[in-house]
C-alpha positions as CSV (number, residue, x, y, z in Angstrom):
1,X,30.8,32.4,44.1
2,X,30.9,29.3,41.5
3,X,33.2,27.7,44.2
4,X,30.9,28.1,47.0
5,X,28.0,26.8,45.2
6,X,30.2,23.7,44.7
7,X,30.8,23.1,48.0
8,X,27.1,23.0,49.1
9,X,27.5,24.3,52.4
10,X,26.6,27.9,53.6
11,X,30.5,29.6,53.6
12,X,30.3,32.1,56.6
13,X,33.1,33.4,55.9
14,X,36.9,33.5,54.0
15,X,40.5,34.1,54.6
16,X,43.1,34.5,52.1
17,X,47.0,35.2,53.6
18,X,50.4,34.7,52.1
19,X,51.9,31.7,53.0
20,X,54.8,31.8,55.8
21,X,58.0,30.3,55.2
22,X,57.2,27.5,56.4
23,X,54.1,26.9,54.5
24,X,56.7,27.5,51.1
25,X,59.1,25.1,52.4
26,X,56.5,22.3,53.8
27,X,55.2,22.5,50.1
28,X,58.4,22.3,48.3
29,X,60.2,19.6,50.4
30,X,57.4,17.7,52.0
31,X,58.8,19.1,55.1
32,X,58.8,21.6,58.2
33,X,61.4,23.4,58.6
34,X,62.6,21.9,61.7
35,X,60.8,18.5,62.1
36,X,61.1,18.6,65.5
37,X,62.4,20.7,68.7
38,X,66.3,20.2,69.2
39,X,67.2,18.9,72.3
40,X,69.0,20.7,75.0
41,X,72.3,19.4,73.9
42,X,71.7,20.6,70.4
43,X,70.4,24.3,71.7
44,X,73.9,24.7,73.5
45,X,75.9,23.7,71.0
46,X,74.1,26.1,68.3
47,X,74.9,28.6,70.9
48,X,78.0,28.5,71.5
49,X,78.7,28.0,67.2
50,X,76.9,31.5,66.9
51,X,79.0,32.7,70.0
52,X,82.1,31.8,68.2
53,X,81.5,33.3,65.0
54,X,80.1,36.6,66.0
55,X,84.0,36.7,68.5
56,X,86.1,34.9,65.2
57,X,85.7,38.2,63.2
């Protein structure tokens, strides 16, 4: 209540949630866990590196 008082707006409503992974790691390393997509290429190859180790065992 003291909070919403400071902000001096009429609150219609709140949400609390845990944070995600991401929101942990975005707040420990300053940043997303992947920055950006991978490109094809790098899709393929992560692929095929999975493939490999799931058949190396």
């Amino acid at each position: 209540p003291e909070m919403m008082r400071k902000i001096g707006e009429k609150v219609i409503s709140v949400r609390l949630q845990r944070p995600t992974l991401n929101d942990v790691f975005l707040k420990l390393t300053g940043k997303a866990i992947r920055e950006e997509e991978a490109s094809p290429e790098e899709g393929v190859k992560e692929y095929v590196r999975a493939y490999r180790r799931r058949t190396e065992k």
